[in-house]
Each structure stands twice: as C-alpha cells, then as structure tokens.
DOLUM-774344 format. One line per field, with one value per residue (C-alpha): residue in three letters; x, y, z; residue number from 1. Coordinates in Angstrom, 1 decimal, decimal comma. Example, Ala and Ser with C-alpha at 12.3 -4.5 7.8 and 13.67 -1.06 7.14 Angstrom:
residues 2
type (ALA; SER)
east (12,3; 13,7)
north (-4,5; -1,1)
up (7,8; 7,1)
seq (1; 2)
This chain:
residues 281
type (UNK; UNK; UNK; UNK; UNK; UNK; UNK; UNK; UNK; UNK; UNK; UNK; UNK; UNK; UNK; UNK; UNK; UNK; UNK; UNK; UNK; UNK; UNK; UNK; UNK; UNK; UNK; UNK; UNK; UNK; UNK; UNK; UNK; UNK; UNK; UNK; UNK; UNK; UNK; UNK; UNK; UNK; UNK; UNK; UNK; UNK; UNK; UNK; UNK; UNK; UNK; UNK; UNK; UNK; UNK; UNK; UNK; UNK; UNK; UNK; UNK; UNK; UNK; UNK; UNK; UNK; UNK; UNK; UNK; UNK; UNK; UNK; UNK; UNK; UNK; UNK; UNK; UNK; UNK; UNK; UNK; UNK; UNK; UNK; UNK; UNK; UNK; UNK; UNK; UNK; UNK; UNK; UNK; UNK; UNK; UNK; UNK; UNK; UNK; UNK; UNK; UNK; UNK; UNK; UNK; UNK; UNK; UNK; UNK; UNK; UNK; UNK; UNK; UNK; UNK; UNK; UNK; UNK; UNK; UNK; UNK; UNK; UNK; UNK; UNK; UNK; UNK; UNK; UNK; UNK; UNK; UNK; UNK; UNK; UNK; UNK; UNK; UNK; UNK; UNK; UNK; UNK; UNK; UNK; UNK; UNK; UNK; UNK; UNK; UNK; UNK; UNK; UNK; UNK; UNK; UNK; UNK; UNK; UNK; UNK; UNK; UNK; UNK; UNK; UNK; UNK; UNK; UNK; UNK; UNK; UNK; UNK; UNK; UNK; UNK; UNK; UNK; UNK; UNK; UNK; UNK; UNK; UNK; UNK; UNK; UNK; UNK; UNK; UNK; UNK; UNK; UNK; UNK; UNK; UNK; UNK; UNK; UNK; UNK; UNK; UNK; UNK; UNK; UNK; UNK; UNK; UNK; UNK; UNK; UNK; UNK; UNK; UNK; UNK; UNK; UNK; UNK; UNK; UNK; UNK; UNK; UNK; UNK; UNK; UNK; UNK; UNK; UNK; UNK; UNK; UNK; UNK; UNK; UNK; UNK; UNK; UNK; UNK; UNK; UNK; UNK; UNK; UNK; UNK; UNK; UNK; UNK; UNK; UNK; UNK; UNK; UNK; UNK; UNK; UNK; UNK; UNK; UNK; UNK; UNK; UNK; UNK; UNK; UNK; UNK; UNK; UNK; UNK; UNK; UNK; UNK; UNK; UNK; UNK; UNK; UNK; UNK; UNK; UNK; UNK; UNK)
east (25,2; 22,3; 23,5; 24,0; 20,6; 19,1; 21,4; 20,0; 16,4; 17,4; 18,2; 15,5; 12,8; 14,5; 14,7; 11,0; 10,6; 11,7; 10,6; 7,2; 7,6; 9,1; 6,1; 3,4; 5,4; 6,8; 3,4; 1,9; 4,7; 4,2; 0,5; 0,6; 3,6; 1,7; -1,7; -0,3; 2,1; 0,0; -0,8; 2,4; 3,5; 5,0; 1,6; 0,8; 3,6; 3,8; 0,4; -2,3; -5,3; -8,7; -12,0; -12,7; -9,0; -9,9; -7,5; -4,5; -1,8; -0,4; 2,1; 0,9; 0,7; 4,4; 5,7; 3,9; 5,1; 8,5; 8,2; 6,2; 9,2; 11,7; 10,2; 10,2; 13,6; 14,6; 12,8; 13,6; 17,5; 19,0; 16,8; 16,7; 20,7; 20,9; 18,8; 20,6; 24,1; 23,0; 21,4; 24,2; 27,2; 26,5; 23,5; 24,3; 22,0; 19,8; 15,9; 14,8; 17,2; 15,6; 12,1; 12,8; 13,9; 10,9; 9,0; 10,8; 10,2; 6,2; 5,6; 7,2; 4,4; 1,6; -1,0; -0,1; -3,8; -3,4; 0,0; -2,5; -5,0; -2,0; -1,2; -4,4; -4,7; -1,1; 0,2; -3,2; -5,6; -3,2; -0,2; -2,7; -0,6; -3,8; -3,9; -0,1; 3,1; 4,6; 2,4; 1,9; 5,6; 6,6; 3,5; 5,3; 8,6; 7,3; 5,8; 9,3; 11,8; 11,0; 12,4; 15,8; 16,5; 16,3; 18,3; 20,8; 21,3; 22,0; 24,1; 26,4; 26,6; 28,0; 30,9; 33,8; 34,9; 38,6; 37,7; 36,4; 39,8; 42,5; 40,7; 41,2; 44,2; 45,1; 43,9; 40,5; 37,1; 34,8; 32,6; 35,7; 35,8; 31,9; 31,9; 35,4; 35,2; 32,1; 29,6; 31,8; 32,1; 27,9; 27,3; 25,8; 23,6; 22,5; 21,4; 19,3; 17,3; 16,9; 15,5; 13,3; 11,7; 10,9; 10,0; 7,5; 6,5; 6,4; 4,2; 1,4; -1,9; -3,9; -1,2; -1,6; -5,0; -5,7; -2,9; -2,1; -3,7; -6,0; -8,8; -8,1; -5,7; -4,8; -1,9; 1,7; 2,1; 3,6; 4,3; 4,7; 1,6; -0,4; -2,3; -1,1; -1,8; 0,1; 0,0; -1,0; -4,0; -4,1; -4,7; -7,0; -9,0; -9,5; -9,6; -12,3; -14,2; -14,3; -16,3; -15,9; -12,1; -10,1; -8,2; -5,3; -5,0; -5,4; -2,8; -0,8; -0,9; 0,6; 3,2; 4,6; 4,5; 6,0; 8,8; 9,2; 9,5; 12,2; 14,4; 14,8; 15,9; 18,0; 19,7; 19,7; 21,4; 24,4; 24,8; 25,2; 27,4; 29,6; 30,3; 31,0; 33,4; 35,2; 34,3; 37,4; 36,2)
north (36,1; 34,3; 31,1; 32,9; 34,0; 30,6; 29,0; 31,6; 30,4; 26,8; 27,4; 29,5; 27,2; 24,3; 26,9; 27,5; 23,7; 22,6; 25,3; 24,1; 21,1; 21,3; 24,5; 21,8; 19,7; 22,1; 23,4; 19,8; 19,0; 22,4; 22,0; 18,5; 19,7; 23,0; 20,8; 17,7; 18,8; 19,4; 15,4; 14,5; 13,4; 10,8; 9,3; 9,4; 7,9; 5,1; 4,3; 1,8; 3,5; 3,9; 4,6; 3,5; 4,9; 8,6; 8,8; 7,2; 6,6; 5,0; 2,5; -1,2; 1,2; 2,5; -1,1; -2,6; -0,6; -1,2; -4,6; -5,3; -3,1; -4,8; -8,7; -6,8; -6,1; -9,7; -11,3; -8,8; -7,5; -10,9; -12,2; -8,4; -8,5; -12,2; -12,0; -8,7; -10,1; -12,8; -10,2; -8,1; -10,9; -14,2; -14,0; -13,8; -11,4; -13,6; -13,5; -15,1; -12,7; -9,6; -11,2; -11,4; -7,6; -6,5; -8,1; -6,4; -3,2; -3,6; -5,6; -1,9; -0,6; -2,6; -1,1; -2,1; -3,5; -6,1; -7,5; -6,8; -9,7; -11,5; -12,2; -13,0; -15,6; -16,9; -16,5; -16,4; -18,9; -21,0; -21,3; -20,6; -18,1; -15,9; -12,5; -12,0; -10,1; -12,8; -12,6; -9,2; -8,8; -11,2; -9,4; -6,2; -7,9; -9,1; -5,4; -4,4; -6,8; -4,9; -1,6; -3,2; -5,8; -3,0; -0,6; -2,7; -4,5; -0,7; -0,4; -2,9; -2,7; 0,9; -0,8; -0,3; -3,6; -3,2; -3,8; -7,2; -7,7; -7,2; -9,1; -12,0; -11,7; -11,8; -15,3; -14,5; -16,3; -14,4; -14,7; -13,1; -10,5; -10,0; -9,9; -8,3; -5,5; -5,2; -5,2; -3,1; -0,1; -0,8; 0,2; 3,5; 2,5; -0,7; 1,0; 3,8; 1,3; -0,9; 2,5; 3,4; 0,0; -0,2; 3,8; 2,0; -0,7; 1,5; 3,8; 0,9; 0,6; -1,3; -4,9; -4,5; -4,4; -7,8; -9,7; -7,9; -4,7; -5,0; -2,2; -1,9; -4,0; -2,2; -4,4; -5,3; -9,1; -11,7; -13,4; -13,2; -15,2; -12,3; -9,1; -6,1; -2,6; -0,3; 3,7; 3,9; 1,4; 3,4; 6,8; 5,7; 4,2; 7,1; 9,6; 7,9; 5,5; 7,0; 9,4; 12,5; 12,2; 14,9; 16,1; 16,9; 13,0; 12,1; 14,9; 13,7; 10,2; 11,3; 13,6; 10,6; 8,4; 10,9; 11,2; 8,2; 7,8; 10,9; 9,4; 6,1; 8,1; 10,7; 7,2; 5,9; 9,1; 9,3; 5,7; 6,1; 9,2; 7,2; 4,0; 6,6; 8,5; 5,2; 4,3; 4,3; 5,5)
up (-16,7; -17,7; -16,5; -13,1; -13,0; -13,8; -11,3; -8,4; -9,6; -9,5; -6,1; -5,0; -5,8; -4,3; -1,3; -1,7; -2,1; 1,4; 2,9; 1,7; 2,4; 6,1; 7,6; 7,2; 9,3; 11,8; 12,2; 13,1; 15,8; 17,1; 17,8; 19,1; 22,0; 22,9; 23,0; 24,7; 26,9; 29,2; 29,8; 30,2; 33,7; 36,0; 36,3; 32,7; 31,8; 34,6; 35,4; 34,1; 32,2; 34,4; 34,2; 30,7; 29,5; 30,8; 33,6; 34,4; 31,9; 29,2; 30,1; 28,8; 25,6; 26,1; 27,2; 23,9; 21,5; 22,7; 22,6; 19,3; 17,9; 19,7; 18,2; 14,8; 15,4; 16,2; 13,6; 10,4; 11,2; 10,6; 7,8; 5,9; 6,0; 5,3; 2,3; 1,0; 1,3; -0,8; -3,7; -3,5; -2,9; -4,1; -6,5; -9,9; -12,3; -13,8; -14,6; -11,1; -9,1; -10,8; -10,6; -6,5; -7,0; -8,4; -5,6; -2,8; -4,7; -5,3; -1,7; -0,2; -1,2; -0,4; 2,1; 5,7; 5,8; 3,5; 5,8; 8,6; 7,4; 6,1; 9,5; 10,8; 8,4; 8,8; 12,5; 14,0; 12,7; 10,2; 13,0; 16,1; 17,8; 18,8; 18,7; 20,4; 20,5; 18,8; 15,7; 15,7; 15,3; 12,9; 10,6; 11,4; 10,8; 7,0; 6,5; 6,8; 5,3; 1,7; 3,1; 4,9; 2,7; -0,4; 1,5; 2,8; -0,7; -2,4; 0,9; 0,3; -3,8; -2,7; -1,5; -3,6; -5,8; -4,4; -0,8; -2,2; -4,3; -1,7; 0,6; -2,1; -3,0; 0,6; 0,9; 2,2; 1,8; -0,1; 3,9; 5,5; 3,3; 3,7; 7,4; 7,6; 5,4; 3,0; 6,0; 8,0; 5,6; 4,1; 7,9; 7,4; 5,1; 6,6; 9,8; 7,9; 6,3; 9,7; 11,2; 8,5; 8,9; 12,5; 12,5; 10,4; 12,6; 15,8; 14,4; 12,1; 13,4; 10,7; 11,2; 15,0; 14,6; 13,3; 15,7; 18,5; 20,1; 22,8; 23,3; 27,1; 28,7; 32,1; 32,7; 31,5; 29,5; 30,6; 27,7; 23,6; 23,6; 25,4; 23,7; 24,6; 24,2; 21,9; 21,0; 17,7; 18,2; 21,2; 20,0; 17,3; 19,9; 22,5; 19,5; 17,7; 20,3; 23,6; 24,0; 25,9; 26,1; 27,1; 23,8; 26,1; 26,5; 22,9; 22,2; 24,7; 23,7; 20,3; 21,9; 23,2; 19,9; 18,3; 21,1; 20,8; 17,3; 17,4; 19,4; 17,5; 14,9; 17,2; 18,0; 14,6; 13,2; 16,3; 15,4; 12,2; 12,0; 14,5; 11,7; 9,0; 10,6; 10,9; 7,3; 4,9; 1,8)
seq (1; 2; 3; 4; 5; 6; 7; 8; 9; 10; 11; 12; 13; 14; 15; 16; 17; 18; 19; 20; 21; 22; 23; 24; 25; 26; 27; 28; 29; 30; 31; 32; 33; 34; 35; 36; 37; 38; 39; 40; 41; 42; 43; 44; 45; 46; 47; 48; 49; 50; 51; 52; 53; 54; 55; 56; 57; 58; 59; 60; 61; 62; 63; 64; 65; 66; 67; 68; 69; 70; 71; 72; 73; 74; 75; 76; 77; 78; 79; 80; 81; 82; 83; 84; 85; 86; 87; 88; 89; 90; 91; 92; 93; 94; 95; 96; 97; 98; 99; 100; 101; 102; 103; 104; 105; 106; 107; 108; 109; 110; 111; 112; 113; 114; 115; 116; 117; 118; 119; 120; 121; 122; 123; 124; 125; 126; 127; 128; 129; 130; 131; 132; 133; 134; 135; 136; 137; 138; 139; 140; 141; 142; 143; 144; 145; 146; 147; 148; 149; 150; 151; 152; 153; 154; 155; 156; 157; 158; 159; 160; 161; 162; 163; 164; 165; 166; 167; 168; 169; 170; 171; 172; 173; 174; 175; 176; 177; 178; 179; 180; 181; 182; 183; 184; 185; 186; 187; 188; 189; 190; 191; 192; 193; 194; 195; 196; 197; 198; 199; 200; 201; 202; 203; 204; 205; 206; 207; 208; 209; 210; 211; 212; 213; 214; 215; 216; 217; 218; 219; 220; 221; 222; 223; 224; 225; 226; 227; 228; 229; 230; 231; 232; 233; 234; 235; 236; 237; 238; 239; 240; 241; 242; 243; 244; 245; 246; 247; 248; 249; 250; 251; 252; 253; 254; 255; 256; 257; 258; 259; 260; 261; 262; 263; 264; 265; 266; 267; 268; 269; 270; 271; 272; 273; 274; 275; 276; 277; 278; 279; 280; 281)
C-alpha cells in the first residue's frame, strides 16, 4: 500500500512538473497569435518593408532566414554526420578521441556571441567574404556542428552490434555496412539532432549580427556574397530601434518566426516517425 501511495505521488509531481513547465509556454504562444494575428496578410508576408520598416512587409526577412538556414544546412549535415560516423565507427577510444568529445560537449554550450565574433574575425575580415549569406552561414553552421555531430554519434552507437556482424560475415566492407544498414536504422536519431541544430540557427540573432543581417535592406539578394535581412535580427531591430512601431508588427513579426520555426519541426517529426516505422529493431 505504501508503495502505491508513493508511486501516485511520483507521478503526480511529474504531472505537476510538466504541467509547470508547459502553461508558461502555452501562455507565450497564446499571446503572441492573439497579438500578431492581426499583421498577418498577403502584403505582410509578400511585400518589401517601407517607410522606415513601418509598413509593408517582411519578405527579404522571410526569404533570408530561409536561406541562411538552408547554407547552414549545406555546410553542417555532411560534415556533422561525417565526423560522427568516424566517432562512433572507426575511431578507436583513446585519450585524443575522448579529448575531441569533451570539446563537442563544452563548444555546445558556448554563447552564440562568442561564434558571432568568431566569424567576423574568420569569414569576414581573415577570408574577406564581407558581411554575407555565405559567412553568416558557415558561422551558423560551426554554432551547430556540436549539437548534430553529438546527436548523431549517440544515434548511431544505438545501433545494435549485430546489424554490424551479419553485414560482415556476409562479406561486406565495414562502409557498406555503414551506409547500408547502420545509417539506415540511426535515422531517427540523426534527423532529430539535424533539427535541433538548424531550429537553432533559424532562430540566432547575436552570429547574424556580426556577418550577415542588414538593418533595412528592402530588396531580395542576389547572391551569397550579399547582406540580407533576417527575422530574428529583424524583430530585435523594430522592437528595440524603431520607434513608434506598431506592436501588432513586432508581434506579428514573431508570429511568423515562430511559424516558421513550428513547422521545421512539424516536418522534422513526420519525417522522423516515417524512418522508424521502417526501422527494424
């Protein structure tokens, strides 16, 4: 009986917990749809800013967010997966492989300011890319390599040993059982961590700030050379620099980070549930 009523407990303040956790959430999302939904339409969402960022809309913001998160994409996926199939598959447990551990561990959680002036030093003075999309991305892509490659390492050392053994004994290299089987099944896991580290990216202001963002750019670039506008630089600017802007637009402005934030990870988490259905273990 006693264990029952200990058990109940156990569960009630795990209960109370989340709940606790989850109302301040709910309540933020809540007050940023009822304020902002009033800004979003066709125009906001298609048309260059105006007079000074108070009318108009938010498109080269839109359009470079997509795209510093799609050059994050490009130049972290391959190199976070590369580097944690090596980790996980080939590199064998001595003191320099745990020393490289311990890195990836401590640089996820250094401040994104201090990648922010990383990357002015390195892509846009040292390598004179200027402030860009191209070196705004590969800081973004550096912030993140911690997060995928440490995910997709654990991903893949979840594996089970067997997979690795018939493929073996069938004759296989120890790449064709990699790309055949282990990286196949690690899926799941793999793609959670890629997600986490562009929700990441898409939503930084402080590395964008240094190599990338523009303050008012009321056109679309034409390059990865060019600056470009993004919604998180965005939002700090017209909530903190402009003044007398509407709040509907700065709430409206954030209503549409955060939509698009939630439906990386809508996508992320379909995706996801689709390679583990199909996982075999």
């Amino acid at each position: 009986m006693n264990r029952y009523l200990v058990q109940r407990l156990g569960f009630a303040l795990l209960t109370l917990s989340a709940i606790i956790v989850v109302l301040p959430i709910l309540a933020v999302i809540v007050i940023i749809v009822v304020r902002g939904i009033g800004a979003i339409n066709w125009e906001f969402l298609t048309a260059m800013p105006r007079d000074g960022m108070k009318a108009g809309g938010i498109m080269p913001a839109i359009v470079g967010t997509l795209l510093l998160t799609l050059g994050t994409a490009l130049a972290a996926i391959p190199v976070g997966i590369g580097g944690a199939i090596y980790l996980s598959e080939y590199a064998r447990d001595t003191w320099v492989t745990r020393a490289i551990r311990l890195a990836i561990v401590n640089l996820a959680g250094v401040p994104s300011v201090v990648y922010g002036l990383f990357g002015l030093s390195l892509f846009v003075l040292f390598l004179n890319l200027g402030t860009s999309i191209l070196a705004g991305s590969l800081t973004l892509a550096i912030m993140t390599l911690p997060v995928i490659i440490s995910t997709a390492e654990e991903a893949l050392r979840a594996v089970p040993v067997e997979f690795r053994t018939v493929s073996a004994s069938l004759g296989g290299s120890r790449w064709q059982g990699i790309r055949n089987i282990v990286l196949p099944q690690a899926l799941p896991g793999i793609i959670t961590g890629v997600i986490l580290g562009l929700l990441r990216a898409a939503g930084e202001t402080a590395p964008i700030l240094f190599t990338v963002a523009a303050f008012y750019l009321p056109r679309l670039p034409r390059s990865p050379l060019d600056q470009t506008m993004a919604l998180p630089y965005h939002l700090f600017v017209i909530s903190t620099q402009v003044p007398g802007m509407p709040s509907e637009v700065q709430y409206g402005t954030a209503l549409v980070l955060l939509g698009l934030v939630l439906s990386l990870n809508i996508v992320a988490t379909i995706t996801r549930r689709y390679f583990r259905r199909r996982r075999q273990w």
